[in-house]
N, CA, C and O atoms as a printed pandas DataFrame, in Angstrom:
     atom_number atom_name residue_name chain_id  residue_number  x_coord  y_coord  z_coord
0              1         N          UNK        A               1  -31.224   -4.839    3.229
1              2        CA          UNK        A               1  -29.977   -4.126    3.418
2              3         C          UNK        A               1  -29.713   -3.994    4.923
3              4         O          UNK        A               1  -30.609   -3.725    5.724
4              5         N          UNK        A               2  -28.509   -4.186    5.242
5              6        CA          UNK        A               2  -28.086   -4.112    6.674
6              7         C          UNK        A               2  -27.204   -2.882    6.545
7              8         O          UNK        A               2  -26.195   -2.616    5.892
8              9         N          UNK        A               3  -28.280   -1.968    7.774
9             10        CA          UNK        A               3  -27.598   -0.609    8.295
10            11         C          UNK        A               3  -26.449   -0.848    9.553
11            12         O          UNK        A               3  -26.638   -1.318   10.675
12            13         N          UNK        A               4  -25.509   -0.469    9.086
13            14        CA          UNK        A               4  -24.008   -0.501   10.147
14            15         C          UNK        A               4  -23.699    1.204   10.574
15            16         O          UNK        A               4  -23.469    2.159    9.832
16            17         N          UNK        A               5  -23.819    1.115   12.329
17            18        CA          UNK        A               5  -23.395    2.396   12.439
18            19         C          UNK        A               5  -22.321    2.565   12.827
19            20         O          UNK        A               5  -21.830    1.488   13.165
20            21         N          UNK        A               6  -21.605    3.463   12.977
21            22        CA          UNK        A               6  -20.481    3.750   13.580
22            23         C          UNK        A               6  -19.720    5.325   13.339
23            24         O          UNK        A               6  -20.292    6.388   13.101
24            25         N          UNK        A               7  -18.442    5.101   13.471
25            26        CA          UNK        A               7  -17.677    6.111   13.438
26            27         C          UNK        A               7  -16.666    6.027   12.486
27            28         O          UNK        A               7  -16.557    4.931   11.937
28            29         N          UNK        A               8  -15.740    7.092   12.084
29            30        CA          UNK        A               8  -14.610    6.608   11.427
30            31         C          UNK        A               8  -13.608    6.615   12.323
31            32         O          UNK        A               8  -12.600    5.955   12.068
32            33         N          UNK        A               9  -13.708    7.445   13.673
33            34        CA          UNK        A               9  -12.584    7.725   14.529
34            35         C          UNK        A               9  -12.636    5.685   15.480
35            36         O          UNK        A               9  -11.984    5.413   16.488
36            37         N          UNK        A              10  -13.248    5.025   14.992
37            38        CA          UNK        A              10  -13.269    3.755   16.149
38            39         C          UNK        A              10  -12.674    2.647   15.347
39            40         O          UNK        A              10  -13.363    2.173   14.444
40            41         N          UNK        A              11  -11.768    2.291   15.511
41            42        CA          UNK        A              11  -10.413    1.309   15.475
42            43         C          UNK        A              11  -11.882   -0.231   14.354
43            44         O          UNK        A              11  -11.863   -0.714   13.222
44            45         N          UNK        A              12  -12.624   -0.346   15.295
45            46        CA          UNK        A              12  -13.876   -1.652   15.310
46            47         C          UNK        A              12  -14.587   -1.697   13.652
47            48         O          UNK        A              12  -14.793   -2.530   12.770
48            49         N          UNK        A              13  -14.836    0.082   13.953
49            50        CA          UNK        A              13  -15.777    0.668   13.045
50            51         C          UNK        A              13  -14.995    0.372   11.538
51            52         O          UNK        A              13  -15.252   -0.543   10.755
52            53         N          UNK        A              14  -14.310    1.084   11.445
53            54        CA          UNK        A              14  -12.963    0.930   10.707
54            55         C          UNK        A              14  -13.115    0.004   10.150
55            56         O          UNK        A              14  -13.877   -0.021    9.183
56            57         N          UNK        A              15  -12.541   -0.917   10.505
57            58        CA          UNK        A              15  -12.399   -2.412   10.096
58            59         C          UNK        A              15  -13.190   -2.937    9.691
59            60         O          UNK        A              15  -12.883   -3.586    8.691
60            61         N          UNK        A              16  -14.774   -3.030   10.179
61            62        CA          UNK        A              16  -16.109   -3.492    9.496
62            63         C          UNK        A              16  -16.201   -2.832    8.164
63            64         O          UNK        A              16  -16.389   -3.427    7.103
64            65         N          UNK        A              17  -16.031   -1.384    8.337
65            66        CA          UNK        A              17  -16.248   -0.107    6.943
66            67         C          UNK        A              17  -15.367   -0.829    5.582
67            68         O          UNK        A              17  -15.930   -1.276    4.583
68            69         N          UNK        A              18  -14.384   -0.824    5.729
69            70        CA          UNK        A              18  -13.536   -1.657    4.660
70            71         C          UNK        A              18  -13.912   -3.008    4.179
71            72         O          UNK        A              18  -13.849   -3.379    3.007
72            73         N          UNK        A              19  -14.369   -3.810    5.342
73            74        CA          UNK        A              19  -14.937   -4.928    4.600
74            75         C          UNK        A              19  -16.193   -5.129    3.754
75            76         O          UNK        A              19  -16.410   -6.181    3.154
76            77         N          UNK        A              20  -17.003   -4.084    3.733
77            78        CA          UNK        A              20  -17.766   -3.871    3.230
78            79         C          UNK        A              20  -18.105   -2.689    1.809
79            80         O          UNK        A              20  -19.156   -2.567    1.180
80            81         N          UNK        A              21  -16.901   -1.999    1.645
81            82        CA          UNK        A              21  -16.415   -1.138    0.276
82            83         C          UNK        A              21  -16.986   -1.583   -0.465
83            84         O          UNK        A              21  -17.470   -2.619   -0.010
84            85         N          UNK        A              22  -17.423   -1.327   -2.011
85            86        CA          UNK        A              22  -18.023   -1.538   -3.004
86            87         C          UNK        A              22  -19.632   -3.116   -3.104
87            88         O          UNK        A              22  -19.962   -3.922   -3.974
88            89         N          UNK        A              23  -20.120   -2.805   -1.743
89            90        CA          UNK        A              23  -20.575   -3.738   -1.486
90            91         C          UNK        A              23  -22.608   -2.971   -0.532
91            92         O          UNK        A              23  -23.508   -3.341    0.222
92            93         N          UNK        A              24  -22.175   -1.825   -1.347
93            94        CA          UNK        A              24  -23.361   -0.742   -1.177
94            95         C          UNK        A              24  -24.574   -1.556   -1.479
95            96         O          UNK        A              24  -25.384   -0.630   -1.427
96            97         N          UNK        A              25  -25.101   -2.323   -1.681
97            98        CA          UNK        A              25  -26.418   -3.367   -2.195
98            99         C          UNK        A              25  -26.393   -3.542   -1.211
99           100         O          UNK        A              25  -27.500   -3.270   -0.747
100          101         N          UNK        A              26  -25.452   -4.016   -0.162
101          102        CA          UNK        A              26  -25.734   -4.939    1.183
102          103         C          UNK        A              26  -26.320   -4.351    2.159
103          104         O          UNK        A              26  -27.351   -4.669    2.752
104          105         N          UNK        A              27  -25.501   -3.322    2.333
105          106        CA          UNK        A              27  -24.760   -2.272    3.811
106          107         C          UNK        A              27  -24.956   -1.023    3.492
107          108         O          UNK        A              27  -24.744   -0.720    2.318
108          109         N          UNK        A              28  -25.290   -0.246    4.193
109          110        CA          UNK        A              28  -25.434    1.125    4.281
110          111         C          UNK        A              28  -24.887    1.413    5.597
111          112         O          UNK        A              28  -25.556    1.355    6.629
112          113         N          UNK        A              29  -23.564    1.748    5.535
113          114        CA          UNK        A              29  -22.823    2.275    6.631
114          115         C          UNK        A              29  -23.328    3.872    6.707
115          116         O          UNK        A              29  -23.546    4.623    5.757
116          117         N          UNK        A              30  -23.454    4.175    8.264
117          118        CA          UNK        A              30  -23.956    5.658    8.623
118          119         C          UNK        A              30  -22.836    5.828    9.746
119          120         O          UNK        A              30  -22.421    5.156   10.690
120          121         N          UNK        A              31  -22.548    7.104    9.149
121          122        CA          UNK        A              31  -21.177    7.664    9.976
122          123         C          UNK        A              31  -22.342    8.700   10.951
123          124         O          UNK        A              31  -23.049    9.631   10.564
124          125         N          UNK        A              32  -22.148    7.942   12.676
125          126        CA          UNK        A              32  -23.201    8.993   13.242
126          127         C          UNK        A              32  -22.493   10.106   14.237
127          128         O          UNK        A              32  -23.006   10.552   15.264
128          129         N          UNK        A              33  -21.013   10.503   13.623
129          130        CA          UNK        A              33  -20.397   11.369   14.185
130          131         C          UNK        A              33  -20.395   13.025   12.828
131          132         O          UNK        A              33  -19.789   14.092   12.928
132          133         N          UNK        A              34  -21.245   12.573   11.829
133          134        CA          UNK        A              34  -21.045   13.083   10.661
134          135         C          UNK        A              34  -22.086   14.457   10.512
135          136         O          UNK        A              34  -21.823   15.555   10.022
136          137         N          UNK        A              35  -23.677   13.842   11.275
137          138        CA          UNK        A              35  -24.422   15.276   11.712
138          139         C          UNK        A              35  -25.172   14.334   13.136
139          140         O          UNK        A              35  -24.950   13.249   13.674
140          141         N          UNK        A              36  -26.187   15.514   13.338
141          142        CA          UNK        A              36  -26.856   15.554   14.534
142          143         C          UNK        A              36  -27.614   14.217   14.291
143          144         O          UNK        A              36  -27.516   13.199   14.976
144          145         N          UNK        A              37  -28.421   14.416   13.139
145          146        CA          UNK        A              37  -29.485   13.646   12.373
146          147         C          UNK        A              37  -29.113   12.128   13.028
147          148         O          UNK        A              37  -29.534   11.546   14.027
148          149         N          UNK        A              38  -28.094   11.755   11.957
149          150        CA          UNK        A              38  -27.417   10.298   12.582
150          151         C          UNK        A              38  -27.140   10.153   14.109
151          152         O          UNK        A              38  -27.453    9.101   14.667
152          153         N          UNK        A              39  -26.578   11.149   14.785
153          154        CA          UNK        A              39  -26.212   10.762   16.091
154          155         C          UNK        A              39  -27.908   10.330   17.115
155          156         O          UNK        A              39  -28.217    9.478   17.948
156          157         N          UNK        A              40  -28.697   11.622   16.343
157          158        CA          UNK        A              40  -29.764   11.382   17.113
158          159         C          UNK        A              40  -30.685   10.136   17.254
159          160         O          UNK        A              40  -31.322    9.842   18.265
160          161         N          UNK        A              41  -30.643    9.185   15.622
161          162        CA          UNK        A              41  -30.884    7.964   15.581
162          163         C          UNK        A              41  -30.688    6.984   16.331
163          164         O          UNK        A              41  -31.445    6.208   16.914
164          165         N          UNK        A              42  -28.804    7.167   16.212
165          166        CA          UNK        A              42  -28.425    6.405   16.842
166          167         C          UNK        A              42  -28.639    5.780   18.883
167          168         O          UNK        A              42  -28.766    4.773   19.580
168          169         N          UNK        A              43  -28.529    7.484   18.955
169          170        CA          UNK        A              43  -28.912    7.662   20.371
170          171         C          UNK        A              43  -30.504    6.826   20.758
171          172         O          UNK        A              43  -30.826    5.949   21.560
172          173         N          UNK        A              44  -30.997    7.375   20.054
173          174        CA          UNK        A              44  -32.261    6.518   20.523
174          175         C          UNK        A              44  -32.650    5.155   20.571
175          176         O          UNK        A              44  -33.423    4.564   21.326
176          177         N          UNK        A              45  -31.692    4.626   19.242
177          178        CA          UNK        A              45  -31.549    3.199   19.600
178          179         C          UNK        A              45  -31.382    2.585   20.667
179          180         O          UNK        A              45  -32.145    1.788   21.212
180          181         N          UNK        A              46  -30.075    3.053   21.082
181          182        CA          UNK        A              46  -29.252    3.006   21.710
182          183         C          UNK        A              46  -29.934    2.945   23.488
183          184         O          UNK        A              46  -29.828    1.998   24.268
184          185         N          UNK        A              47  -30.578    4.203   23.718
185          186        CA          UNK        A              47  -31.344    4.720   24.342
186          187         C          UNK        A              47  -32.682    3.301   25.154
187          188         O          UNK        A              47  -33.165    3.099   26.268
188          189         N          UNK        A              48  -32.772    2.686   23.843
189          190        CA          UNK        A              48  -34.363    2.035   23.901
190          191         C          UNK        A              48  -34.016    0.675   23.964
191          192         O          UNK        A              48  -34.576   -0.067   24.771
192          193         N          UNK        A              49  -32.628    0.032   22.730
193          194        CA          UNK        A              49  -33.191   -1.071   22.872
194          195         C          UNK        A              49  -31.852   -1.991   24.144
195          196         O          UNK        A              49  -30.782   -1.581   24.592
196          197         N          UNK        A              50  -32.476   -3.095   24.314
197          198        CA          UNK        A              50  -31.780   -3.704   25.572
198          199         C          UNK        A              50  -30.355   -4.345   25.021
199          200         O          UNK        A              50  -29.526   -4.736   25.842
200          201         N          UNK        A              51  -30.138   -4.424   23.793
201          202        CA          UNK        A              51  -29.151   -4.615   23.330
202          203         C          UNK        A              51  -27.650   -4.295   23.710
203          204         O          UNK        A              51  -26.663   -5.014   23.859
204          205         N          UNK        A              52  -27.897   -2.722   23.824
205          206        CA          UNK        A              52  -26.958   -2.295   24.573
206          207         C          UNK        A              52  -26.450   -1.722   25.853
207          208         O          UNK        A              52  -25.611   -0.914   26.252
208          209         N          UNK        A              53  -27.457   -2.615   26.347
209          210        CA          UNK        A              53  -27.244   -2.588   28.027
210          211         C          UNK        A              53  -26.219   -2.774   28.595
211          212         O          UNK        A              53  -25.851   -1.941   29.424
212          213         N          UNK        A              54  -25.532   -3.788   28.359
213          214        CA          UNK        A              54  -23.988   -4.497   28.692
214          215         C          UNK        A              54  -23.042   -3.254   28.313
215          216         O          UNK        A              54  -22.181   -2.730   29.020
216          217         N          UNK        A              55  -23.434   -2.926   27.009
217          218        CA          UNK        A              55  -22.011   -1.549   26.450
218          219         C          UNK        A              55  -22.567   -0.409   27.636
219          220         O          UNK        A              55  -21.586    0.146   28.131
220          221         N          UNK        A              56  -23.276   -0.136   27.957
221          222        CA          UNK        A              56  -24.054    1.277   28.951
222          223         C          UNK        A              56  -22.837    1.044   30.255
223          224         O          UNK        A              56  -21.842    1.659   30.639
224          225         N          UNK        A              57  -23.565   -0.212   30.656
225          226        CA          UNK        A              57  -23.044   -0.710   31.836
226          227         C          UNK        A              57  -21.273   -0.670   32.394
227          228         O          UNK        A              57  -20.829   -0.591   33.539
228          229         N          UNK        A              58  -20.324   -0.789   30.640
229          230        CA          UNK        A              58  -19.345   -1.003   30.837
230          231         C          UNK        A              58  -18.735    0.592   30.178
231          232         O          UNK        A              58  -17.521    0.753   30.060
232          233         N          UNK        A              59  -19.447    1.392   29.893
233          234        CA          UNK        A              59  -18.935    2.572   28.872
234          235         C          UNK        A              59  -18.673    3.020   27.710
235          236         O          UNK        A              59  -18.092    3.995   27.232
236          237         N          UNK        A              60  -19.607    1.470   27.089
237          238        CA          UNK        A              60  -18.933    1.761   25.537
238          239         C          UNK        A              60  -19.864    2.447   24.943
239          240         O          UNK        A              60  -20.904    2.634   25.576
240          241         N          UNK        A              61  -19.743    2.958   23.677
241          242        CA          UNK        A              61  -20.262    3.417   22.959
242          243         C          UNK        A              61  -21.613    2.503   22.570
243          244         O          UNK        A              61  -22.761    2.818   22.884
244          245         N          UNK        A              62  -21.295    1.502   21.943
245          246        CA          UNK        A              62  -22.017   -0.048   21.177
246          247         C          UNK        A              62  -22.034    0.485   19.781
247          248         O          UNK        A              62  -23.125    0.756   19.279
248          249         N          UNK        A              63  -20.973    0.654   19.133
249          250        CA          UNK        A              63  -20.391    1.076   17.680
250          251         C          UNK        A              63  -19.518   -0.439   17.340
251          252         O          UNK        A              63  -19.331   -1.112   18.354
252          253         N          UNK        A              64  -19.139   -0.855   16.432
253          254        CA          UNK        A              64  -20.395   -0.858   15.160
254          255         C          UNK        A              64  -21.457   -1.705   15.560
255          256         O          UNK        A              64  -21.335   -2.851   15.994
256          257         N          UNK        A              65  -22.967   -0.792   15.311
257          258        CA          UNK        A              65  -23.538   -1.777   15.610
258          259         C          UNK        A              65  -24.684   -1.791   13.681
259          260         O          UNK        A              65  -24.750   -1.061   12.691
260          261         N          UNK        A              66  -25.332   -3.102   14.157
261          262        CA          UNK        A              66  -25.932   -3.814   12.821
262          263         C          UNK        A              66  -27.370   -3.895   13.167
263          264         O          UNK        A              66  -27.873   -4.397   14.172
264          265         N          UNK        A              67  -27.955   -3.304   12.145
265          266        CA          UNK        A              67  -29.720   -3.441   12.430
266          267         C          UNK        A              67  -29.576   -4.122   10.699
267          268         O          UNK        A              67  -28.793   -4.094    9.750
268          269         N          UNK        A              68  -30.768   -4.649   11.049
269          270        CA          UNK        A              68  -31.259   -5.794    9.942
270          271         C          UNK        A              68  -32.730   -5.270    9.431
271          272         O          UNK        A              68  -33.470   -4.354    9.789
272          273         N          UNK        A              69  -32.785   -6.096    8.615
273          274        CA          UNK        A              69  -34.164   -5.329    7.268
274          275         C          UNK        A              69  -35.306   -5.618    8.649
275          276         O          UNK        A              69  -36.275   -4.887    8.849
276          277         N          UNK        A              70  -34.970   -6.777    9.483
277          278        CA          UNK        A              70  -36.300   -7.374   10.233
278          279         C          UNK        A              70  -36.772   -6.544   11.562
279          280         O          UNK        A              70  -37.780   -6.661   12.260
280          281         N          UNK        A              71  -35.360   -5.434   11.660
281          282        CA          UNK        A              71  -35.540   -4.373   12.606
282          283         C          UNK        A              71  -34.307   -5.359   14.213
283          284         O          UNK        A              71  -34.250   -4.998   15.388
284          285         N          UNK        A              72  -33.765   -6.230   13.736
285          286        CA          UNK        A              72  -33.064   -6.893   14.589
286          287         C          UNK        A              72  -31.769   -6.080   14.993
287          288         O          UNK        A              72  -31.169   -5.347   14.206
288          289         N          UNK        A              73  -31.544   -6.213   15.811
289          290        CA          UNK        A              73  -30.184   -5.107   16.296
290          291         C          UNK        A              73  -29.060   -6.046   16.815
291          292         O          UNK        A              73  -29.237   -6.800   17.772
292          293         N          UNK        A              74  -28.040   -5.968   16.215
293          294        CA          UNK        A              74  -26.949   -6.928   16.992
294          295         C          UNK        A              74  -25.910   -5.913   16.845
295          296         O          UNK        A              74  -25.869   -4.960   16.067
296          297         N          UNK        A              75  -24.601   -6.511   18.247
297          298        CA          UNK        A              75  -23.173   -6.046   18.097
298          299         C          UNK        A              75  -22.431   -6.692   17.523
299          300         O          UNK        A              75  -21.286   -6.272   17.692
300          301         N          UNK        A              76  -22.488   -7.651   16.816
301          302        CA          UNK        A              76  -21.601   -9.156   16.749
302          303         C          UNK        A              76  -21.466   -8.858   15.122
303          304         O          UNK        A              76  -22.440   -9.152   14.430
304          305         N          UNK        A              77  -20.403   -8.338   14.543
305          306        CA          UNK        A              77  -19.983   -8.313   12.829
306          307         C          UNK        A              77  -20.733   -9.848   11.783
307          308         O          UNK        A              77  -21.394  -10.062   10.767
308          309         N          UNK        A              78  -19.836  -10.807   13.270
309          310        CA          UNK        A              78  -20.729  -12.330   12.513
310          311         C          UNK        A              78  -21.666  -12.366   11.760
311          312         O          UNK        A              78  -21.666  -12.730   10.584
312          313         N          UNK        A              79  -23.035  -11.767   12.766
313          314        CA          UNK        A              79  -23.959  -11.606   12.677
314          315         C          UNK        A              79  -24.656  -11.102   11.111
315          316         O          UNK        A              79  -25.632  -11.470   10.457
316          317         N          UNK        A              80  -23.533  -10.021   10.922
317          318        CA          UNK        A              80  -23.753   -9.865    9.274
318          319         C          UNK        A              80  -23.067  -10.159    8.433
319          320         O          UNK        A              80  -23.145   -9.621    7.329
320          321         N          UNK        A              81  -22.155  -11.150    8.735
321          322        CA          UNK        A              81  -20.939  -11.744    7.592
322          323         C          UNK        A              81  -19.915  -11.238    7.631
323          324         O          UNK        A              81  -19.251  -11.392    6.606
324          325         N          UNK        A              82  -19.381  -10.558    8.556
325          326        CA          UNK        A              82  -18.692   -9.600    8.594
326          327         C          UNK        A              82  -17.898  -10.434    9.833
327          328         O          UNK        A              82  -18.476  -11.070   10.713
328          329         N          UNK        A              83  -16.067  -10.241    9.655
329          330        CA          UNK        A              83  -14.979  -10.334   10.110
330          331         C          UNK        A              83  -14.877   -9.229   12.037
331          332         O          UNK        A              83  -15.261   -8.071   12.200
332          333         N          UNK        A              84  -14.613   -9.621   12.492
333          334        CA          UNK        A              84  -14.643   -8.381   14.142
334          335         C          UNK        A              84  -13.473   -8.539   14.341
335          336         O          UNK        A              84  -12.897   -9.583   14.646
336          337         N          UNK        A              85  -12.836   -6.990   14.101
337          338        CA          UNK        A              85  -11.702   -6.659   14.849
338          339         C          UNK        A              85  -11.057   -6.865   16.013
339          340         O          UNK        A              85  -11.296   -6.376   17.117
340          341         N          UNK        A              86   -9.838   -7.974   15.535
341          342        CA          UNK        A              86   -9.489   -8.569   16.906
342          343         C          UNK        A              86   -9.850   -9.996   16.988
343          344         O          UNK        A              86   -9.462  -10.479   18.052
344          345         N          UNK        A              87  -10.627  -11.060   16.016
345          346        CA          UNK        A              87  -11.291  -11.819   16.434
346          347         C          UNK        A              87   -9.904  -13.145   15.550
347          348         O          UNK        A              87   -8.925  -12.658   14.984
348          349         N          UNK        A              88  -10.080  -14.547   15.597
349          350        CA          UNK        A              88   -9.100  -15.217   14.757
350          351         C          UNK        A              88   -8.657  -14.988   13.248
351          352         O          UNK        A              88   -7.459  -15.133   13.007
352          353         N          UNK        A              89   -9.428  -14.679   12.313
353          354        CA          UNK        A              89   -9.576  -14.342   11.466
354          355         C          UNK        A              89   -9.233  -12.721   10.820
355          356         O          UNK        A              89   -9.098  -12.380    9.645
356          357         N          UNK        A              90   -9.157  -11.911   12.070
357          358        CA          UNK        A              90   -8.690  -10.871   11.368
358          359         C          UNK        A              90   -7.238  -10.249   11.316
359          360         O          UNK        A              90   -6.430  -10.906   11.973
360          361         N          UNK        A              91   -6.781   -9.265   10.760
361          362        CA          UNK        A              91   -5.864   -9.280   10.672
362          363         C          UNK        A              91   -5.175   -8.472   11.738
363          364         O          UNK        A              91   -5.856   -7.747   12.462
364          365         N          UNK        A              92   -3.636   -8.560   11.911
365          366        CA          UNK        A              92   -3.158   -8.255   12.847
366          367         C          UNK        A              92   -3.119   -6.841   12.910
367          368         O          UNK        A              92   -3.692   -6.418   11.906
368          369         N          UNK        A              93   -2.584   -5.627   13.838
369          370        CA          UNK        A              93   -2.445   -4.451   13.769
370          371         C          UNK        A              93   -1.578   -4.139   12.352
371          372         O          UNK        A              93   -1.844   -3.558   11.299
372          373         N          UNK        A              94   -0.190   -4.961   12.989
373          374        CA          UNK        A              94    1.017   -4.960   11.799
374          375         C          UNK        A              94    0.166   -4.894   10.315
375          376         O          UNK        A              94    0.450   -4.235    9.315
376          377         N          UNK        A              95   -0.714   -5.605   10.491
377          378        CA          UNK        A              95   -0.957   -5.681    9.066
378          379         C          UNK        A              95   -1.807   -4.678    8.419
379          380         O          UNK        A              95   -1.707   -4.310    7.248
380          381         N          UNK        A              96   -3.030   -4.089    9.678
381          382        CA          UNK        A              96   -3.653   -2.873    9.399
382          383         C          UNK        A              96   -2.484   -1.875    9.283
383          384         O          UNK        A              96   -2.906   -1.148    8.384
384          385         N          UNK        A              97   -1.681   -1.548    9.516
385          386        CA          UNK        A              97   -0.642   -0.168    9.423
386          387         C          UNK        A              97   -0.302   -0.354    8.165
387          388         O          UNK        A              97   -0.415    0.568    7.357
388          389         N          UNK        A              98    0.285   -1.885    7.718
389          390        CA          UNK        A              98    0.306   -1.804    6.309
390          391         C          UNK        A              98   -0.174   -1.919    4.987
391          392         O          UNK        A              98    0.274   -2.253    3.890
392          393         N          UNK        A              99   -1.430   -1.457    5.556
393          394        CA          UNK        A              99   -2.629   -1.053    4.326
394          395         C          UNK        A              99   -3.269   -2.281    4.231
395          396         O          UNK        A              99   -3.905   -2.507    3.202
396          397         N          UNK        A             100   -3.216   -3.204    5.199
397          398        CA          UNK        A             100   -4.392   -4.344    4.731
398          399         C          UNK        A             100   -5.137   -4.483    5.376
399          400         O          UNK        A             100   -5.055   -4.963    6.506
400          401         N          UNK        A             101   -6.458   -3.935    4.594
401          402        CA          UNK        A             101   -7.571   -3.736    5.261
402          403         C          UNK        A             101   -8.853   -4.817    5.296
403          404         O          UNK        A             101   -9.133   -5.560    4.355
404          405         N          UNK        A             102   -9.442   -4.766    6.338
405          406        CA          UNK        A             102  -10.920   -5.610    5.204
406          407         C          UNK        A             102  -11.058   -6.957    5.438
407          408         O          UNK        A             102  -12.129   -7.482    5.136
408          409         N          UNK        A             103   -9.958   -7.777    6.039
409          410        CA          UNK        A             103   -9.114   -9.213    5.598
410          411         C          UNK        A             103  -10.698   -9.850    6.462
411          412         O          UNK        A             103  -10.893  -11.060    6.580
């Protein structure tokens, strides 16, 4: 199972979360704005691994991010089959406003 963290307030997050709906076998999305518990996870990841050095460097958060059964950590949706907001394939804003989500 691939753990996806994120937020619901992040545009990125969002978009991964929907593509993955009724698809709970796969993904275990953790909302780490939801308690301490999650944030504190996250933080330490975050914290430790070199992954998100580049997001540190530039201010981001590094939401959504994807850990794997093998303990592998990536930012890249690809990475887990998953569509990235913004990328050729996904859908336009226009089309997120009008309820199409997930694409």
């Amino acid at each position: 199972m691939i753990k996806i963290y994120g937020m619901p307030t992040c545009p990125y997050c969002d978009y991964v979360h929907e593509q993955i709906v009724g698809r709970e076998n796969e993904f275990e999305y953790i909302n780490i704005g939801e308690n301490i518990r999650n944030m504190s996870i996250f933080t330490r990841m975050r914290d430790t691994n070199p992954v998100f050095d580049h997001c540190k460097d530039i201010g981001d958060v590094g939401v959504p991010a994807f850990v794997f059964e093998d303990g592998r950590v990536s930012l890249d949706p690809a990475d887990a089959g998953l569509i990235e907001y913004g990328s050729p394939n996904a859908c336009s804003v226009e089309d997120h406003k009008n309820g199409r989500k997930g694409c």
